[in-house]
C-alpha positions as CSV (number, residue, x, y, z in Angstrom):
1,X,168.7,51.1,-17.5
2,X,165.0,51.6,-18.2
3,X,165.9,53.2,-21.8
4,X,167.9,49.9,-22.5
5,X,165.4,47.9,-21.5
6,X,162.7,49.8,-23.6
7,X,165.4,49.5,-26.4
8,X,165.6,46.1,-26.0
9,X,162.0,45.2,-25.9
10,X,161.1,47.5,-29.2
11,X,164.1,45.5,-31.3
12,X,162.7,41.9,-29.9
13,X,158.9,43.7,-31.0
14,X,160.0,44.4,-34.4
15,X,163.0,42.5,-35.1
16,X,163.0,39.5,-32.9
17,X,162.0,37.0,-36.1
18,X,165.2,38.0,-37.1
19,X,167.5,37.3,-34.0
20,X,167.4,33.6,-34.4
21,X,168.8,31.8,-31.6
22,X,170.0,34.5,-29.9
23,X,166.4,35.7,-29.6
24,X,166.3,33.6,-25.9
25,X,169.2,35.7,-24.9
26,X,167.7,39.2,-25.6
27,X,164.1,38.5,-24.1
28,X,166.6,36.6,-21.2
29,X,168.0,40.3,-21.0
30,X,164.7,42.0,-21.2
31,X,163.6,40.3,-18.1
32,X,166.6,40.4,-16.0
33,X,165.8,44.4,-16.3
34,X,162.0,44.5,-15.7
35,X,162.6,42.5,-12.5
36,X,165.1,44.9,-11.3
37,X,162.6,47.9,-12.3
38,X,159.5,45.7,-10.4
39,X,162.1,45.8,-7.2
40,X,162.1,49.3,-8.0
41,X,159.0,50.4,-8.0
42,X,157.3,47.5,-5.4
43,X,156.1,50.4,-3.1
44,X,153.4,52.6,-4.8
45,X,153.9,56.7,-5.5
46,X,157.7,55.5,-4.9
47,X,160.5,54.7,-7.6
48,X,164.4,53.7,-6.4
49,X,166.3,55.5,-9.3
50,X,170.0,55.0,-8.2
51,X,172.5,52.9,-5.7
52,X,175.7,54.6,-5.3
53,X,177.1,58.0,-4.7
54,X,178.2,59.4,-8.4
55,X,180.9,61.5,-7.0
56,X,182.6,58.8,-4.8
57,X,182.1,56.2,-7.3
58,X,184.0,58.4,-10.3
59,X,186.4,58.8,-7.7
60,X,187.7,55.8,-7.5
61,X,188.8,53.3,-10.6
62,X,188.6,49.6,-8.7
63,X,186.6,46.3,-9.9
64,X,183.1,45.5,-8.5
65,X,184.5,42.8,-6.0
66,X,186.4,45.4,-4.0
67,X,183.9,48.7,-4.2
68,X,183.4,50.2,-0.8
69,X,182.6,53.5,-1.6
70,X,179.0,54.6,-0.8
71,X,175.9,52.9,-1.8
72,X,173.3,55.6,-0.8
73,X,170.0,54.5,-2.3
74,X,168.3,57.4,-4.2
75,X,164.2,57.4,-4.7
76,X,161.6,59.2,-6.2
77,X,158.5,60.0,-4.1
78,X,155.1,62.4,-4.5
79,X,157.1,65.5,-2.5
80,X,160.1,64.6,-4.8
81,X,159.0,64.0,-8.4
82,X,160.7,63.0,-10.6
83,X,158.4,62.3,-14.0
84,X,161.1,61.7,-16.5
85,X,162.9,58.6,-14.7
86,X,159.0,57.3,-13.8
87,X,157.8,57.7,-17.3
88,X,161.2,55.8,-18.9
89,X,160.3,53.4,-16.4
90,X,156.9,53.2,-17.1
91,X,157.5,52.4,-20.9
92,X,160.5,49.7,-20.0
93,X,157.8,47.7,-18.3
94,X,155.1,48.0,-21.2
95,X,157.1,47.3,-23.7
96,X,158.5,44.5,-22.1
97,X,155.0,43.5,-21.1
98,X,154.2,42.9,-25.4
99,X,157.8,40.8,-25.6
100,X,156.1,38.4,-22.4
101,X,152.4,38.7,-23.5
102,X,152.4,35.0,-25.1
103,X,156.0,33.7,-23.5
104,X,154.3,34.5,-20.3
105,X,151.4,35.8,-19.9
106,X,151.1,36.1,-16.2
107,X,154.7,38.1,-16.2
108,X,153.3,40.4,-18.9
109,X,150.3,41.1,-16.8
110,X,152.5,42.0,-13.9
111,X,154.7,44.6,-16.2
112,X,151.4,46.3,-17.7
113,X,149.1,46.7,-14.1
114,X,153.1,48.4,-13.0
115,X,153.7,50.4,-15.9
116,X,150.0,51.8,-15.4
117,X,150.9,52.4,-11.7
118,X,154.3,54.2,-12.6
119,X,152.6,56.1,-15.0
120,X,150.0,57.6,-13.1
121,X,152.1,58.3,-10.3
122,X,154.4,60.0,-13.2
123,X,151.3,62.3,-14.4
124,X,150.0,62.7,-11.5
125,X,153.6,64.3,-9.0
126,X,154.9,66.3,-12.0
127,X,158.7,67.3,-11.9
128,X,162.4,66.5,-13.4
129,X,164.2,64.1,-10.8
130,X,167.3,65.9,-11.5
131,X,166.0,69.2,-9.5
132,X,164.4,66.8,-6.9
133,X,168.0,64.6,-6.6
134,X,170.2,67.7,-8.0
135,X,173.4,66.6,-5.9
136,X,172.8,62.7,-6.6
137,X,172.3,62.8,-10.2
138,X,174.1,66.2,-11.5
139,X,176.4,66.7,-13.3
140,X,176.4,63.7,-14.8
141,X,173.2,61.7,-15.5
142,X,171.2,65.5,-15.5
143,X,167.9,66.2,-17.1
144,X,168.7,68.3,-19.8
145,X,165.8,68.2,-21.6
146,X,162.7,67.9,-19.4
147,X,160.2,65.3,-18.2
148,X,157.7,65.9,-20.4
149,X,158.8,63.5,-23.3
150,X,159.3,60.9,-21.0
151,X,155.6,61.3,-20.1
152,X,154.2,60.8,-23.6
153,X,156.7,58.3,-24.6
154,X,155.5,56.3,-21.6
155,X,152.0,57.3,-22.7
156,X,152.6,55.6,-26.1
157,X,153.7,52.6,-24.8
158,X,151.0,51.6,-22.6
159,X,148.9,52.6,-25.2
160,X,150.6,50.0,-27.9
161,X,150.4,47.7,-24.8
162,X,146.7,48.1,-23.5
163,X,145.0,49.9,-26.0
164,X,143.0,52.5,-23.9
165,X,141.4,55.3,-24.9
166,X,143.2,57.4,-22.1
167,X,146.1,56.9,-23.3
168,X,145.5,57.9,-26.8
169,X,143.5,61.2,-25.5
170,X,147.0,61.8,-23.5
171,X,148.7,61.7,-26.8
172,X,146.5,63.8,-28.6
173,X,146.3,66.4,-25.5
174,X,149.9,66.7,-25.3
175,X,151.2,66.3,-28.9
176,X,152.1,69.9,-28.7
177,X,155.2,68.6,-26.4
178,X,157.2,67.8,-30.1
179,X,156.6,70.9,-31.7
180,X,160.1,72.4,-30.8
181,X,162.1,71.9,-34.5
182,X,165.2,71.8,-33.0
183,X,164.8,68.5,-31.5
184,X,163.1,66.8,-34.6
185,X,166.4,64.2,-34.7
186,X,166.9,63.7,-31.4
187,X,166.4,60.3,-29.7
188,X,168.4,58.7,-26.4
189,X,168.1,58.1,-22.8
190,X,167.6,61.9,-22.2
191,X,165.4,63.1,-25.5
192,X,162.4,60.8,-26.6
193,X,161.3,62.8,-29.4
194,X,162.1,61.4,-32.8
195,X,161.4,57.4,-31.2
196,X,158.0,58.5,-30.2
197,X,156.8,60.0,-33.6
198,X,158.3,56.9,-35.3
199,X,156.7,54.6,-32.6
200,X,153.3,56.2,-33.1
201,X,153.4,56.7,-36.9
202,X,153.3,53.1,-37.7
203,X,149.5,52.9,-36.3
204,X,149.0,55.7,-39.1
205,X,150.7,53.9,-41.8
206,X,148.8,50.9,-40.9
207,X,145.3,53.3,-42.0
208,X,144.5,52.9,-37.9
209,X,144.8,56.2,-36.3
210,X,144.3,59.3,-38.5
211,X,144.3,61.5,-35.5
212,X,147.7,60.8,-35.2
213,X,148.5,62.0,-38.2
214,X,151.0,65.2,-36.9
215,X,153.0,62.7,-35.4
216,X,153.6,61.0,-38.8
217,X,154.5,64.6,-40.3
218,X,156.7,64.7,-37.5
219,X,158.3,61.2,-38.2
220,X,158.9,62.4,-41.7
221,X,160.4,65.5,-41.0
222,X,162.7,63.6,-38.9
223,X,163.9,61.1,-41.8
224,X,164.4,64.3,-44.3
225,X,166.8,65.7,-41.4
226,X,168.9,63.1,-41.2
227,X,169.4,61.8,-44.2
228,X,173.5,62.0,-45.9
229,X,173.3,65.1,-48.1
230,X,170.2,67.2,-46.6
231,X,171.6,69.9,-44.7
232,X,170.6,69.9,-40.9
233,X,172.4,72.5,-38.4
234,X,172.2,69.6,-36.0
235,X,173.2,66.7,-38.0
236,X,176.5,65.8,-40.3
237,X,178.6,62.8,-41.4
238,X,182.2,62.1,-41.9
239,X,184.0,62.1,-44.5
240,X,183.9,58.1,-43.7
241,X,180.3,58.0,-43.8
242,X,179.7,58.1,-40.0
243,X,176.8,60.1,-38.5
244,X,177.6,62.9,-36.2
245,X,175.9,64.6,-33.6
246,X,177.2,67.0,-31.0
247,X,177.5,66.2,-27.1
248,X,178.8,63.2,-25.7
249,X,179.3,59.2,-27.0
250,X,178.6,59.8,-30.5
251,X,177.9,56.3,-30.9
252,X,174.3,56.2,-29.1
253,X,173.3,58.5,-31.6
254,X,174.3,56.5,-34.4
255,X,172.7,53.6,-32.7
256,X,169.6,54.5,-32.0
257,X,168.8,56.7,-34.8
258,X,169.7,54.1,-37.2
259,X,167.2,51.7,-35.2
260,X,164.8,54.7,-36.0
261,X,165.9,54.5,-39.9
262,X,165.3,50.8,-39.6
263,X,162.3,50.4,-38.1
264,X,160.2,53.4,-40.4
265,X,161.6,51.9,-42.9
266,X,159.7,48.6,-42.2
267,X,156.4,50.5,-41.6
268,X,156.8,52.3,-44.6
269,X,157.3,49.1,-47.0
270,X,154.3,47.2,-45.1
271,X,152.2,50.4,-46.4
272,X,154.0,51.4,-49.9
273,X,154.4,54.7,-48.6
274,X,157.6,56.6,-49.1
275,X,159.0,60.1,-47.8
276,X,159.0,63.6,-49.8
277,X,162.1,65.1,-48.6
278,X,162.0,68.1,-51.0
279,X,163.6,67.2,-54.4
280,X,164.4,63.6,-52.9
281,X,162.4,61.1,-52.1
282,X,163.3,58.8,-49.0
283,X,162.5,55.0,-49.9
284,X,162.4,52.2,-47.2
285,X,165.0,51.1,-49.5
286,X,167.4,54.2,-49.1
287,X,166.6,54.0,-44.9
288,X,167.6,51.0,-44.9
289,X,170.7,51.8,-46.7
290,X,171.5,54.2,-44.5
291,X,171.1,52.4,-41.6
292,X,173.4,49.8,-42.8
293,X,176.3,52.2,-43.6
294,X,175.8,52.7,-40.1
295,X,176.2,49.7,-39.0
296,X,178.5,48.5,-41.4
297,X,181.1,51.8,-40.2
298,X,180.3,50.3,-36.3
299,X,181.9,47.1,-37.4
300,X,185.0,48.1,-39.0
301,X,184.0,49.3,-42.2
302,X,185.5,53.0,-41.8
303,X,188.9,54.4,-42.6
304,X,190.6,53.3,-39.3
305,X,189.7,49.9,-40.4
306,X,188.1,49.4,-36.1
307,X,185.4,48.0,-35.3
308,X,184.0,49.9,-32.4
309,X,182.4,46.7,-30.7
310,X,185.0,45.0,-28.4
311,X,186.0,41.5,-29.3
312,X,184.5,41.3,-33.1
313,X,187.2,41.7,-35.8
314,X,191.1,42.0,-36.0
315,X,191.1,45.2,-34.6
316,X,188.7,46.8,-31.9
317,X,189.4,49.4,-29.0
318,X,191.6,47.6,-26.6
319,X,191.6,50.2,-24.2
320,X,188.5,50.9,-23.5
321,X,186.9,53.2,-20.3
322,X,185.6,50.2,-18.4
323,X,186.9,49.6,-14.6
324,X,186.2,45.3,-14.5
325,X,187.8,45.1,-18.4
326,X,191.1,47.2,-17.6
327,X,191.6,46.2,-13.6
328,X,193.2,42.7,-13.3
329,X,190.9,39.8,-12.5
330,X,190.6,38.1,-8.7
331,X,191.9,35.2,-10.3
332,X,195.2,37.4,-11.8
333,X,195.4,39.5,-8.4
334,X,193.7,38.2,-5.9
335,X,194.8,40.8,-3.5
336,X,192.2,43.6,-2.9
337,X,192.9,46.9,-5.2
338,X,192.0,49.9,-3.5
339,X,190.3,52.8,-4.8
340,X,193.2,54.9,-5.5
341,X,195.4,51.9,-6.1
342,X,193.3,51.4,-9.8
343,X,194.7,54.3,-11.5
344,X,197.8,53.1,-12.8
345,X,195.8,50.5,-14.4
346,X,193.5,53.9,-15.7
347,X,196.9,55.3,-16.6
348,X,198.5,52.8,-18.2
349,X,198.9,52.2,-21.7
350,X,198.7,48.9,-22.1
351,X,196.0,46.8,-23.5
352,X,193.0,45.8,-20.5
353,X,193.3,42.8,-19.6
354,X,189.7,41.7,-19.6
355,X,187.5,42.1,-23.1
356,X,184.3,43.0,-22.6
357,X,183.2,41.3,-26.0
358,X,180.1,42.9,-27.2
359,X,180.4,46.6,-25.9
360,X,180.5,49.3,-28.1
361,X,182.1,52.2,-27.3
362,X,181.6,56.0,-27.6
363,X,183.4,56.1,-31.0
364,X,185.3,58.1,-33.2
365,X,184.8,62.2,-34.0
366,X,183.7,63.9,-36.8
367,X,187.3,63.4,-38.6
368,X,187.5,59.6,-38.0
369,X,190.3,59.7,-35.4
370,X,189.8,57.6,-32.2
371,X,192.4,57.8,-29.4
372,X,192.1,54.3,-27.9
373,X,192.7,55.9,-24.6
374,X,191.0,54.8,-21.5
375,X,191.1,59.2,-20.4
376,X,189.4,60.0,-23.8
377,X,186.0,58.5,-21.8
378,X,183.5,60.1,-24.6
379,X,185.0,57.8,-27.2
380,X,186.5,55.0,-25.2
381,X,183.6,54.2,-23.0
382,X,181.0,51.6,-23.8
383,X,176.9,51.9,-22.5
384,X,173.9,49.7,-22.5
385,X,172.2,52.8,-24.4
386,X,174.8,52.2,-27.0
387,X,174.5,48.2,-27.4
388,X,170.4,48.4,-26.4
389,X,169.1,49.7,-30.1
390,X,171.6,48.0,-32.0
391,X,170.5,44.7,-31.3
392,X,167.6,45.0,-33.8
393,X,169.6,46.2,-36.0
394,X,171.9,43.3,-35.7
395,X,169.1,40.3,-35.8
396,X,167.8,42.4,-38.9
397,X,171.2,43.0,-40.9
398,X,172.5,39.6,-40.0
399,X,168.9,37.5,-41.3
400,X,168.4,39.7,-44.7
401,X,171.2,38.2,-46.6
402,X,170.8,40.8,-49.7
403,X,171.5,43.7,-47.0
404,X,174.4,42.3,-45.7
């Protein structure tokens, strides 16, 4: 929730000239997220990070209205750390903090004093939640790739968002965090660092901040890595054009790197600077171009002819790994449906009953096949981290009529 809440605040930042009147609806979901993570983190050196028991939970396929199965609360505290969850958090409420600064300036204040609180308490009680909640958290929302992202991607928010000199000598300090190569194109809920050298990199295009200069280098390598036709062991496309990325829900990858393509692409026009990639050279033009194949393939330009977001097009994943969307409604069965009693709606291969207009799903593999099967979860089930960074992408595509 925090990453799609930061997601949502950096498209509104950069992209929400674009959104039009649906603009009110993304800063509307902005803030129903920040006040959940103020509830969250009301008591200082304490975060709440869950509300439910994950194996009882997957246990059972039933609608919200008839849930029964635990809701154990789950928190953070200073003898259980848990600095990546904190430091997500942390840069969800500064980021939101910029999106409220002039809508509401007493709101914003609120988000930045809290995201300065969470923060410290992140620095300062050091630790992966998923050791100090193994059993809540593990296997499935894990820490795979350690805290220490989170803590300079929350760094680099409340520096875009306050401006202090502590936390740009925390950037500096702990720039050595991104120096592993093999996670130069990795950005999501879990791995922060391609989004933080693009976030930081613009204050170096803009001529501001030279001693953030390796973080530019960084962003660059980044863009040559990812780009259709450089090899990269970690990266590869389709033979429909789709990008590919090992591990689970292809599609936030697609998402949010895209949103990464998109938005240097923007920082790099505003300073006439382009990208050296070898004997290529990488153009906000050719970003951009990229991004919108990607967007383009989400929406039904691929060789299945689907569009991966539910309810947009003639044809979109019907059955799609959602318990309210394939369980019939109270008002179609008004009779409670137990926890076991859901899974012939699971099994079943008829069409849910309930579209979920707007969610994009996990997607197809690296050969273009998707199963439309509610089992086949990695492709059939939709996120907020997938939907979160392509909303800027959307307001953008959708406004600059010459890149539709």
């Amino acid at each position: 929730m925090a990453f799609t809440t930061t997601m949502l605040s950096w498209s509104i930042i950069d992209f929400g000239r674009t959104m039009g009147p649906e603009l009110k609806n993304a800063v509307k979901a902005v803030k129903w997220g920040t006040d959940y993570l103020l509830k969250a983190t009301a008591i200082p050196g304490v975060v709440f990070v869950q509300v439910g028991d994950a194996y009882s939970d997957h246990n059972c396929w039933e609608r919200p209205e008839d849930m029964d199965t635990l809701r154990t609360v789950y928190k953070i505290d200073r003898a259980h750390p848990g600095s990546d969850v904190a430091g997500e958090t942390a840069a969800a409420l500064a980021a939101a903090s910029i999106v409220f600064r002039k809508r509401d300036p007493a709101y914003s204040r609120r988000l930045l004093d809290r995201a300065t609180r969470v923060f410290a308490f992140a620095n300062r009680y050091r630790g992966a939640y998923s050791n100090s909640l193994y059993d809540a958290v593990c296997p499935f929302y894990c820490d795979f790739n350690g805290y220490q992202d989170e803590l300079l991607w929350g760094a680099a928010w409340l520096h875009k968002a306050s401006r202090k000199r502590a936390y740009r000598e925390f950037i500096v300090k702990n720039e050595v965090i991104l120096r592993a190569g093999d996670t130069i194109n990795e950005f999501g809920w879990d791995n922060k660092h391609a989004g933080i050298n693009v976030l930081i990199s613009k204050e170096v295009l803009m001529g501001k901040a030279e001693y953030f200069e390796s973080f530019k280098q960084n962003a660059d390598g980044f863009i040559c890595s990812i780009l259709p036709g450089v090899s990269h062991p970690q990266v590869q496309y389709s033979r429909g054009g789709l990008l590919v990325k090992t591990g689970g829900s292809n599609m936030q990858h697609v998402t949010s790197l895209s949103f990464l393509l998109l938005a240097y692409s923007n920082y790099l026009s505003h300073a006439k600077k382009v990208v050296p990639c070898g004997e290529l050279t990488a153009s906000p033009s050719l970003l951009r171009q990229v991004a919108k194949r990607q967007v383009d393939y989400i929406l039904g330009d691929n060789p299945l002819g689907m569009s991966y977001m539910v309810g947009y097009g003639r044809r979109f994943p019907r059955r799609i790994h959602h318990r309210g969307s394939s369980v019939p409604s109270v008002s179609a069965h008004p009779a409670r449906i137990g926890c076991k009693e859901g899974s012939r709606y699971f099994l079943s291969s008829n069409p849910n009953p309930n579209l979920l207009v707007g969610a994009v799903v996990g997607g197809p593999n690296v050969t273009d096949a998707f199963p439309d099967s509610r089992p086949y979860f990695v492709q059939s089930e939709p996120t907020t981290y997938i939907n979160a960074p392509l909303v800027g992408l959307l307001g953008y595509f959708s406004t600059h009529s010459s890149w539709r």
